[in-house]
C-alpha positions in Angstrom: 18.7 -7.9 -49.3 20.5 -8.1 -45.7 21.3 -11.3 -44.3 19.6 -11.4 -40.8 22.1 -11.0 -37.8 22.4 -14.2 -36.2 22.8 -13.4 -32.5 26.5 -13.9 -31.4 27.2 -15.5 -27.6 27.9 -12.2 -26.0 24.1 -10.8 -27.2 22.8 -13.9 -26.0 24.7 -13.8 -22.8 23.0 -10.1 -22.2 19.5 -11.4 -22.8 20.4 -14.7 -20.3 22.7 -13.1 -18.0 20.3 -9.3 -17.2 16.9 -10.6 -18.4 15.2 -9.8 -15.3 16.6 -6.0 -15.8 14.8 -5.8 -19.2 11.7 -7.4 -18.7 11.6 -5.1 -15.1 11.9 -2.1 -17.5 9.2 -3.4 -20.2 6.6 -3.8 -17.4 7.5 -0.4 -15.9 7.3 0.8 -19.3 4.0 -0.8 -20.0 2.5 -0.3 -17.3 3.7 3.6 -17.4 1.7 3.9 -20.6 -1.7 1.5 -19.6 -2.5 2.2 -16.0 -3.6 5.8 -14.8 -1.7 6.9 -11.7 0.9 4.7 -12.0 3.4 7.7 -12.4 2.3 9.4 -9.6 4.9 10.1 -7.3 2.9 8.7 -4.3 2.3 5.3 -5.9 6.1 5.3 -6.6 7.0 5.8 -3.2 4.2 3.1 -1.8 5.9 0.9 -4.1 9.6 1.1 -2.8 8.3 2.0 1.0 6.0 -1.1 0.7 9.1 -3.5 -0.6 11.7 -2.2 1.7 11.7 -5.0 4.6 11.2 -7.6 1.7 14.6 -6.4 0.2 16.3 -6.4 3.7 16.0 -10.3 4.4 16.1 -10.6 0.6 19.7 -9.5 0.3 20.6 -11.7 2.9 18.8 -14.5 1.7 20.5 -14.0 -1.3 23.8 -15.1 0.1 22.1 -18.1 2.0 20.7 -19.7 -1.3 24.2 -19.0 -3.2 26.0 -20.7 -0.4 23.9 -23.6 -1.1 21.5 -23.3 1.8 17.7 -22.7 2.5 16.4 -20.5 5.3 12.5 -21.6 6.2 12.7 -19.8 9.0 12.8 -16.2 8.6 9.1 -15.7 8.8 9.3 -16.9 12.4 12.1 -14.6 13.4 10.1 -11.5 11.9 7.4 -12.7 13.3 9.1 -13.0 16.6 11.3 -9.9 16.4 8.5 -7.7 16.0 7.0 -9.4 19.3 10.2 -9.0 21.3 10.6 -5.2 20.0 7.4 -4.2 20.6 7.9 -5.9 24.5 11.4 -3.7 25.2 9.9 -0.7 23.7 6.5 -1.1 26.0 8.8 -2.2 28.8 11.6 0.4 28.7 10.5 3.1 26.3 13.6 2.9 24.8 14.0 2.9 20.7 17.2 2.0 20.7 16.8 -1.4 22.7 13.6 -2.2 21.1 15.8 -2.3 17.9 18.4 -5.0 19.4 15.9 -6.4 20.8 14.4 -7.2 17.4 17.8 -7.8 15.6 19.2 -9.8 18.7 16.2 -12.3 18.3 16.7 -12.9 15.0 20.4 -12.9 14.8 20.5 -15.7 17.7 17.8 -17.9 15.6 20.3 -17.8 13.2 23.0 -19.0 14.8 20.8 -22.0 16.0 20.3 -22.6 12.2 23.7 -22.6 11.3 24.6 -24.5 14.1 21.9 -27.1 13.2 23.1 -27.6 9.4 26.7 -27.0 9.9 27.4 -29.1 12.8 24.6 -31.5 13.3 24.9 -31.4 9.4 20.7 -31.8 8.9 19.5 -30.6 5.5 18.6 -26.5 5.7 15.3 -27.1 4.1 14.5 -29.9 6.7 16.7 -27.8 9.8 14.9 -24.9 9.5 11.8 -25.9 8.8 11.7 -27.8 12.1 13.0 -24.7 13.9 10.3 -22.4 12.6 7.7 -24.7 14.6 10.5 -24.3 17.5 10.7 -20.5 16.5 6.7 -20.0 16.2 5.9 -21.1 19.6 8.6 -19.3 21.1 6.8 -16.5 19.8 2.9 -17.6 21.2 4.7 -17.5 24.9 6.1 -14.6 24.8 3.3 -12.4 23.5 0.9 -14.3 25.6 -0.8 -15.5 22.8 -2.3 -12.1 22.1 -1.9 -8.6 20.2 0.5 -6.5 21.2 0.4 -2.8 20.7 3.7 -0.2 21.0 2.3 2.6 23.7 4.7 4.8 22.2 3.3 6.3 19.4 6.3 8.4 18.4 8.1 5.2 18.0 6.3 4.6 14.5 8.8 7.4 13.6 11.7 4.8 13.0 10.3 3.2 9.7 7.5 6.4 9.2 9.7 9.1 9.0 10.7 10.8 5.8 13.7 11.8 4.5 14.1 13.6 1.1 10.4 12.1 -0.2 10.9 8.6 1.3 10.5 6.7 4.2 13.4 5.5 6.7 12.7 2.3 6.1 13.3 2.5 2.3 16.9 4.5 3.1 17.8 1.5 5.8 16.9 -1.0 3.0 19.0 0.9 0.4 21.7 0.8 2.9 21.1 -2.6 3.8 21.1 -4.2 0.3 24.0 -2.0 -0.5 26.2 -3.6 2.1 25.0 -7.2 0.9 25.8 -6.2 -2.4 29.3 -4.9 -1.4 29.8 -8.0 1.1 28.6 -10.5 -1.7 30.7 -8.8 -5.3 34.3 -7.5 -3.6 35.1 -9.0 -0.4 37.0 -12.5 0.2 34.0 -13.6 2.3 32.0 -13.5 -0.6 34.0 -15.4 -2.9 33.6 -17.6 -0.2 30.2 -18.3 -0.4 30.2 -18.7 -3.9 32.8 -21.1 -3.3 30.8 -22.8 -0.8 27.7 -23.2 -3.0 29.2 -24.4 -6.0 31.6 -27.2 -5.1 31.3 -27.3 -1.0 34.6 -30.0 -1.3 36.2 -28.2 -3.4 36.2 -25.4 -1.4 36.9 -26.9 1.8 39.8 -28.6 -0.1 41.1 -25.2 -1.1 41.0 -24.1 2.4 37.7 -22.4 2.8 36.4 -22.8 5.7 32.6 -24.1 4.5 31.3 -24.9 8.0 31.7 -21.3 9.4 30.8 -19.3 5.9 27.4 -21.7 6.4 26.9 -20.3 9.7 27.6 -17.0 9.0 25.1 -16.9 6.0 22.6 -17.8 8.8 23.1 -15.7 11.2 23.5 -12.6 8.4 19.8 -13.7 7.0 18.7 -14.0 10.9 19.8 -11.2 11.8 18.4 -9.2 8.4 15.0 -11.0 9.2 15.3 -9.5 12.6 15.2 -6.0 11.5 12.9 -6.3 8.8 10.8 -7.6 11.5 11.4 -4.4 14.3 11.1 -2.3 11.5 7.5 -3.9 10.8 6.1 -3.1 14.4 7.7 0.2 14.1 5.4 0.9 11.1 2.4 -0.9 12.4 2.9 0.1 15.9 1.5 -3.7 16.9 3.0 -7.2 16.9 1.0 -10.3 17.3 2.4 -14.1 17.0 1.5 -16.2 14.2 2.2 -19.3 11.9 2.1 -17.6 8.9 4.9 -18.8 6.1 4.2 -15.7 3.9 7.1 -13.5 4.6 9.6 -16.2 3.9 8.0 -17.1 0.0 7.3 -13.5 -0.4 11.7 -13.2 0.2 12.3 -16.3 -2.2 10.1 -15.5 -4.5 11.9 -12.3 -5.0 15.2 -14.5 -5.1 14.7 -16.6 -7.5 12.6 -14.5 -9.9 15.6 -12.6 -10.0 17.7 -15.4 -10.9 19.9 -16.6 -8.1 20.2 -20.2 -8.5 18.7 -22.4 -5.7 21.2 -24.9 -6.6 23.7 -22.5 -5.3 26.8 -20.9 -6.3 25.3 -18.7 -8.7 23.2 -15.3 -8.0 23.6 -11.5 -7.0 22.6 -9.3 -5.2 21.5 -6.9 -7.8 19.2 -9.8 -8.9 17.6 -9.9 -5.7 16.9 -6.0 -6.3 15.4 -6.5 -9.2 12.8 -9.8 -8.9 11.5 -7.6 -5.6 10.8 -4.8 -8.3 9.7 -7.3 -10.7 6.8 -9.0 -8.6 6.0 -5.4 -6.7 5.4 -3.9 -10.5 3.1 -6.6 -11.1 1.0 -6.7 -7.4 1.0 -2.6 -7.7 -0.4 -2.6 -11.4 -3.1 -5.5 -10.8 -4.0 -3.0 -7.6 -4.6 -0.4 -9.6 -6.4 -2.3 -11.9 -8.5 -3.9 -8.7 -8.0 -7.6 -10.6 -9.2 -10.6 -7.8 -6.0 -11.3 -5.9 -6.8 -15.4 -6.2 -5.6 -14.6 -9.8 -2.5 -13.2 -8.6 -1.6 -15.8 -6.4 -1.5 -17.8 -9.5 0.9 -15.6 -11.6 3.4 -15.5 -8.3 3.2 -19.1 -8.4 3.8 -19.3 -12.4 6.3 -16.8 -12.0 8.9 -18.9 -9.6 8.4 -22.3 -11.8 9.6 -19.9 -15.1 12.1 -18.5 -13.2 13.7 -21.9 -12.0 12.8 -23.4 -15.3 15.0 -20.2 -17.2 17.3 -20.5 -14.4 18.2 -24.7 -15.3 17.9 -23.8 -19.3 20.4 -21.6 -18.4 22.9 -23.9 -17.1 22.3 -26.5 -19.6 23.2 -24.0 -22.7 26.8 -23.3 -20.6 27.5 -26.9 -20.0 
């Protein structure tokens, strides 16, 4: 009779270290077999065109939460990026500006937010909290508190168009998350931030400079936030203000469901990727399926606490 295999580290390390890879490719795999057009090429498209500004801000929050910050505020700066592109655009009839006018917006609220934790050295959670109420009003004057829609019809093109089956907007995410990835996995900056989020004084005592890689995270994630958001009112052709916090637990739920730590110093990109997958698999399939969203709701929100609960298991088992 064989003796059972015990597993050794290095197996359990693969199930810890890439579970959210296998259990992405169970659900595919299930769902593959259960749920009738599931497969179809159309639905798979819908699924990575529907996801693509999600993963935009995602990768960037990515490198936020491993530097050991929080970023409340991106739902306002989509919000308000999709107002102030769909002004320029209306206003000029220019694509191109309507674009930086979206990424500008967000890429200054982000160096307001770094400039807020770094210097005035108020929590991120508490910082940008605080300027998303600063952020949403911003938003209420400028669109007049009302609806705005693009004139320009053929501006919809921008995150509409297709290339090669898929929409731009999922090719400027893939290009998007690819540079995160890259920035994050082989560049000094990112070693940086991983510094930065594990043992801030340590770093600083090393010679990193924290303050400025803290600031840079935000105005990366602003600026990401930004284009996520003109790239919205491209597809939508309309913009309106709001209060909504949505986009910005929609973005960390994908985060930390992948496993980046909220502790910081500890996530990747990749992750990011792949808890956006995750949660899309499960909101497509229940579509399909037509089940209520209230129940939904309530697997997003059971998903996060596993997901931080696996993610502190984890670290006990190494120390």
């Amino acid at each position: 009779m064989t003796k059972p295999t015990i597993p050794t580290p290095r197996r359990l390390s693969l199930l810890t270290d890439y579970g959210i890879i296998w259990t992405t490719i169970a659900l595919f795999v299930l769902l593959a077999i259960t749920t009738e057009a599931f497969l179809s090429p159309a639905n798979l498209r819908n699924i990575l065109d529907q996801q693509s500004l999600l993963l935009i801000a995602g990768a960037a929050m990515t490198l936020t939460l491993i530097g050991g910050n929080f970023d409340i505020s991106i739902s306002a700066s989509f919000i308000n990026a999709g107002i102030a592109t769909a002004l320029t655009v209306n206003a000029t009839g220019n694509h191109l500006l309507g674009l930086a006018a979206g990424l500008g917006i967000g890429t200054l609220y982000g160096v307001v937010n770094g400039a807020v934790v770094a210097w005035v050295r108020v929590n991120s959670f508490i910082a940008t909290l605080a300027t998303s109420f600063v952020f949403y009003g911003v938003g209420f004057l400028l669109s007049d508190r009302s609806i705005i829609r693009i004139k320009d019809t053929a501006f919809s093109e921008i995150a509409r168009g297709r290339f090669l089956g898929l929409t731009n907007a999922t090719w400027i995410a893939v290009v998007v998350v690819g540079l995160f990835w890259f920035t994050l996995s082989r560049t000094r900056f990112g070693r940086h931030v991983f510094a930065t989020g594990g043992a801030a004084e340590a770093a600083r005592l090393a010679g990193v400079r924290v303050k400025l890689i803290s600031v840079v995270t935000f105005v990366l994630v602003g600026a990401a936030a930004g284009l996520a958001g003109a790239l919205s009112a491209s597809r939508t052709l309309t913009a309106q203000p709001s209060d909504d916090f949505g986009f910005v637990f929609a973005v960390l739920a994908a985060v930390i469901v992948g496993g980046t730590s909220i502790a910081g110093g500890d996530g990747a990109v990749w992750r990011t990727v792949f808890g956006a997958l995750f949660i899309a698999l499960i909101i497509n399939g229940f579509n399909l399926r037509q089940i209520d969203p209230i129940i939904q709701r309530l697997i997003h929100g059971g998903l996060i606490v596993a997901a931080v609960a696996a993610d502190n298991w984890t670290k006990s088992k190494r120390t």
